[in-house]
C-alpha positions as CSV (number, residue, x, y, z in Angstrom):
1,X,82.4,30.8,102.7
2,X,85.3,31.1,105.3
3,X,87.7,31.6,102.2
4,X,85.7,34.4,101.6
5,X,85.9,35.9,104.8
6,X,89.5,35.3,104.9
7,X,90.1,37.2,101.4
8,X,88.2,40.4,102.3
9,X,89.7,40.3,105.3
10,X,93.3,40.6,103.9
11,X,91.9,43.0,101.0
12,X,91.0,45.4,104.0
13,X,94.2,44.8,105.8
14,X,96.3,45.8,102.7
15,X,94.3,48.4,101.3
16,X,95.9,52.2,101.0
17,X,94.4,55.0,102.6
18,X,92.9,57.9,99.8
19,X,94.5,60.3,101.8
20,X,98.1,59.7,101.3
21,X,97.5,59.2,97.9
22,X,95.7,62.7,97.4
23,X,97.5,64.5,100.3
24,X,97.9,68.6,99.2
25,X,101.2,69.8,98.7
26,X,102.1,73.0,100.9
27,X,101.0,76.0,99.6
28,X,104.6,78.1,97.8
29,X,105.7,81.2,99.8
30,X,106.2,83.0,97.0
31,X,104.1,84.8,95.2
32,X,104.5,86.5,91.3
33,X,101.7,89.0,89.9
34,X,102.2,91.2,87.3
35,X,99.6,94.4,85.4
36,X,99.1,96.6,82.8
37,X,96.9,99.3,82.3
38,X,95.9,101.8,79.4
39,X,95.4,105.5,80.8
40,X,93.6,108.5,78.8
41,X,96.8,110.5,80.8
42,X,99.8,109.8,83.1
43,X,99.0,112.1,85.9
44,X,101.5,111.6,88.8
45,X,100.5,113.6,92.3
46,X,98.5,116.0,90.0
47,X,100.8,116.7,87.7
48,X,100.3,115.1,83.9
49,X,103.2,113.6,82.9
50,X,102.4,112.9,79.3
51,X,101.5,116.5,78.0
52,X,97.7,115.1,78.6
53,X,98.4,111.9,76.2
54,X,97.5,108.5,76.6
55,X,99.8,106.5,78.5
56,X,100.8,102.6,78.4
57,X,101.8,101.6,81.8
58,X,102.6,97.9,83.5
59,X,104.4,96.0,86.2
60,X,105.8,92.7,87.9
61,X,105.7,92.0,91.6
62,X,107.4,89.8,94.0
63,X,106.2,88.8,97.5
64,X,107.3,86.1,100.2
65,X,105.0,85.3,102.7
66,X,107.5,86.7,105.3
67,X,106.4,89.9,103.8
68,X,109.6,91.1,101.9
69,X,109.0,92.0,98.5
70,X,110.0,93.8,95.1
71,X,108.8,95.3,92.3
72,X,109.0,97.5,89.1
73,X,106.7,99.7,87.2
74,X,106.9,101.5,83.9
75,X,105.0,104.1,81.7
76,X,106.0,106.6,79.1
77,X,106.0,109.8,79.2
78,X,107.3,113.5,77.5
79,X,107.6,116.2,80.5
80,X,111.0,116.0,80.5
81,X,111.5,116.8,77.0
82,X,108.4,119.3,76.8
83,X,110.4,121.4,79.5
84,X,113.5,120.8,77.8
85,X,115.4,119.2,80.4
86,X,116.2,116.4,77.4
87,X,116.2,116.2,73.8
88,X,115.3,112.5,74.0
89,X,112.7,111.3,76.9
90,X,109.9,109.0,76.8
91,X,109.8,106.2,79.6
92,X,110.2,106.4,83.6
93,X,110.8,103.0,85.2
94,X,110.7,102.9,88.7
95,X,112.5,99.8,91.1
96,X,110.8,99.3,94.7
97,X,111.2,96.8,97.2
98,X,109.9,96.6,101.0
99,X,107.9,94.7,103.9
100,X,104.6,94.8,104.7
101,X,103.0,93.4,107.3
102,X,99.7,93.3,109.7
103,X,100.1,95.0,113.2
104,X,96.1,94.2,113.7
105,X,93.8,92.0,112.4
106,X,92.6,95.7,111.2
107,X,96.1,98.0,110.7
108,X,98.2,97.2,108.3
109,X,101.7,98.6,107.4
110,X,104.3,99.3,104.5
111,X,108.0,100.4,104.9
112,X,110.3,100.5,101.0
113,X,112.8,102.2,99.1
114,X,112.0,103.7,95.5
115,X,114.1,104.6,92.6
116,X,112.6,106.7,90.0
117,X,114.7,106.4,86.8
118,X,114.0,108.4,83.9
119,X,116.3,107.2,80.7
120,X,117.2,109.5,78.1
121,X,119.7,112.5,76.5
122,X,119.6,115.2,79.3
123,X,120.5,118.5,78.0
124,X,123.6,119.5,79.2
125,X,123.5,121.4,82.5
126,X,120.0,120.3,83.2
127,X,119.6,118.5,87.1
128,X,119.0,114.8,86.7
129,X,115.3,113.7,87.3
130,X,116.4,110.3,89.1
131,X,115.0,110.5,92.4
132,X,115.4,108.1,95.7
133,X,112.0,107.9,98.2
134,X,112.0,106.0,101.2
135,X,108.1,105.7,102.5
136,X,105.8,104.5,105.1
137,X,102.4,103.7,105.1
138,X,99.4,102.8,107.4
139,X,96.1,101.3,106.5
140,X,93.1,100.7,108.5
141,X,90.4,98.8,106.6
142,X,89.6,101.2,103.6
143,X,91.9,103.9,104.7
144,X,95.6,104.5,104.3
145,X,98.3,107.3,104.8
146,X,101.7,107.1,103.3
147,X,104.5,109.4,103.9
148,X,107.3,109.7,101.1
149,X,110.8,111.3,101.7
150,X,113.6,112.0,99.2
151,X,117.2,110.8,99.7
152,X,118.0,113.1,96.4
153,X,117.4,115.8,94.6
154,X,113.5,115.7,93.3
155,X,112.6,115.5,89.8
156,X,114.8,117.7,88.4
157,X,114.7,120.2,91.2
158,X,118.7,120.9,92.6
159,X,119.0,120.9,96.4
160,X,115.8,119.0,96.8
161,X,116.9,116.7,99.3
162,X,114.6,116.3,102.1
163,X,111.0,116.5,100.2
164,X,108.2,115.1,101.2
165,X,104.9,114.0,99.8
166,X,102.1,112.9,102.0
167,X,99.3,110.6,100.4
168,X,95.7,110.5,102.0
169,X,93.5,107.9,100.4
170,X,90.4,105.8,101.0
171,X,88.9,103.3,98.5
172,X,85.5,102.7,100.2
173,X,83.6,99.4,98.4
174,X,80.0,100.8,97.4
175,X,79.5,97.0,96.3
176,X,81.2,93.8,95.6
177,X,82.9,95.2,92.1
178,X,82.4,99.2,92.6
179,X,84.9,101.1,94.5
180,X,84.6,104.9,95.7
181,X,88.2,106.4,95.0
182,X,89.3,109.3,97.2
183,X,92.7,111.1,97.3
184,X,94.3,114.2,99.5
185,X,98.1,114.7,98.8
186,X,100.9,117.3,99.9
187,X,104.0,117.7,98.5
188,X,106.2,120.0,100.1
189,X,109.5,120.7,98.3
190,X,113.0,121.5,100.7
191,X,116.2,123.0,100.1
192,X,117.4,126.3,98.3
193,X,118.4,126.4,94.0
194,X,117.6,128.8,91.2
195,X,114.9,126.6,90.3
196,X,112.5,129.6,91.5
197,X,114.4,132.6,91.3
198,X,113.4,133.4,87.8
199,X,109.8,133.1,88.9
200,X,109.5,134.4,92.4
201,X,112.6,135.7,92.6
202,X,113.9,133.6,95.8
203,X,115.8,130.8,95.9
204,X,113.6,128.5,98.1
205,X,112.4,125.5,96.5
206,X,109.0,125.4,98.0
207,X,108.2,129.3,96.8
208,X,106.8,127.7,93.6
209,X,107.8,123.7,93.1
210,X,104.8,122.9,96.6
211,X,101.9,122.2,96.1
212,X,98.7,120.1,97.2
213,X,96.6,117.9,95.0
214,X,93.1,115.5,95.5
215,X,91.6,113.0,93.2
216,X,88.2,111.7,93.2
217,X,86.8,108.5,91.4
218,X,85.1,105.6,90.5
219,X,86.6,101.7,89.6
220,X,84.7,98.7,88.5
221,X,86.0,95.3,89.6
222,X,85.2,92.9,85.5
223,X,86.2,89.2,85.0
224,X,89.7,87.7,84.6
225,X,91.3,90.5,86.7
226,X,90.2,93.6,83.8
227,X,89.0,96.6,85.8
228,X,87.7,99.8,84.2
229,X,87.2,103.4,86.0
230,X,87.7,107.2,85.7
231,X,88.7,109.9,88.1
232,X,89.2,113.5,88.3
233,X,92.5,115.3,89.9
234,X,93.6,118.6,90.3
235,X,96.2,120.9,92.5
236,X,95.7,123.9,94.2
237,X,98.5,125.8,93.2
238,X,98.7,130.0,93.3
239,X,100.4,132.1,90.1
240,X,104.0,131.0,91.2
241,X,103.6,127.3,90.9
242,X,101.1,127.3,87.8
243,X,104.1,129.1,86.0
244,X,106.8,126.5,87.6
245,X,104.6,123.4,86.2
246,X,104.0,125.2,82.5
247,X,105.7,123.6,79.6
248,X,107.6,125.5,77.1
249,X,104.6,124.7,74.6
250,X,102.3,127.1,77.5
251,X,100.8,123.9,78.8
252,X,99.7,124.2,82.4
253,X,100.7,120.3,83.6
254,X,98.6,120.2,87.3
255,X,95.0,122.1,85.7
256,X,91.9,119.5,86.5
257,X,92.1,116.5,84.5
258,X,89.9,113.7,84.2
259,X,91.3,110.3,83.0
260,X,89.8,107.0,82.3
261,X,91.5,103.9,82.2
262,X,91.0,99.9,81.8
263,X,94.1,98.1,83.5
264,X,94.3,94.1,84.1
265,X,96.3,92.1,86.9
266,X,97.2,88.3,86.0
């Protein structure tokens, strides 16, 4: 009996906690996503970008958990070469990076460069389409406001330095998967080029490139990160700008569209 005692005794003494043998490892501080998506239509700030087509787009993102991050993003599309700015066009990529952060447990905040690139022949004489945004957004809950300001000239538009697009949007959760999509946008062009002369007859860039645009919509949150939703967008441009944003096929680019789309995030 007492060399029983004696043995459990010493079987206690030596035994190994469970917790430092299952102790979790620190969770990383960095953090990789990526996502695709197929579109009925490209439609950038009201404006179809792929002559009304369907469009392939997708992405990779990098976050730290100090907030710093970095990105890119890609689609196809044909406005350049349906205006005839190139004779070979079908892909924008855009580069971003930023920090974002919480200010409240309830405001949030964004601050980033962006670099729209558009590869391709560019006919000769025609303004490049590569653009430079800085931006800055709030959020509050469901709501957000971002302001976007060009470094460069803007998509194609010479002495466009100084344009600014303001985005007012709210994604409002109906239920747990079902999201209620609303969009107000501005963009408000700067500078002085011929870009309008042939249509208004002055040389001010916002005479026919400014415009405002809304979108309206619903999203619907599926399994394994799919998500499938529609929206409709349009701009409320006057006889000037309609004629700027025509194609030389006669295709109006910012008339009401609707679009439908199934995109995934892994």
């Amino acid at each position: 009996m007492q060399k029983t005692l004696i043995a459990a005794a010493l079987a206690s003494a030596l035994a190994v906690p469970a917790f430092s043998v299952h102790a979790e490892e620190p969770a990383s501080p960095h953090t990789f996503t990526g996502n695709v998506g197929l579109f009925s239509q490209y439609v950038f700030r009201g404006i179809s970008q792929t002559n009304e087509d369907m469009a392939l787009q997708g992405g990779f993102d990098y976050s730290h958990a100090s907030g710093f991050y970095v990105g890119t993003w890609a689609s196809n599309i044909s406005w350049l070469k349906d205006a005839g700015a190139y004779d070979s066009s079908s892909l924008e990529v855009d580069l971003y990076g930023g920090f974002r952060g919480s200010i409240t447990d309830a405001v949030s905040f964004d601050v980033g460069l962006l670099q729209y690139y558009y590869p391709g022949d560019k006919v000769a004489g025609a303004v490049s389409p590569n653009t430079t945004e800085i931006y800055g957004a709030v959020g509050w809950q469901w709501l957000s406001a971002k302001l976007s300001y060009s470094l460069t000239d803007t998509f194609g538009v010479d002495d466009a330095s100084g344009t600014w697009y303001l985005d007012l949007s709210a994604n409002y959760p109906i239920t747990e998967a079902l999201t209620l999509n609303l969009h107000y946008g501005m963009q408000e062009f700067s500078g002085r080029s011929t870009a309008c002369v042939g249509i208004t007859g002055s040389t001010k860039n916002d005479s026919c490139a400014s415009y405002e645009d809304w979108k309206i919509g619903l999203s619907y949150a599926l399994q394994q990160g799919f998500t499938v939703g529609a929206f409709y967008t349009d701009t409320s441009m006057n006889r000037d700008e309609k004629a700027f944003y025509t194609n030389l096929s006669g295709k109006y680019l910012g008339d009401g569209q609707t679009v439908v789309f199934l995109s995934k995030t892994f």
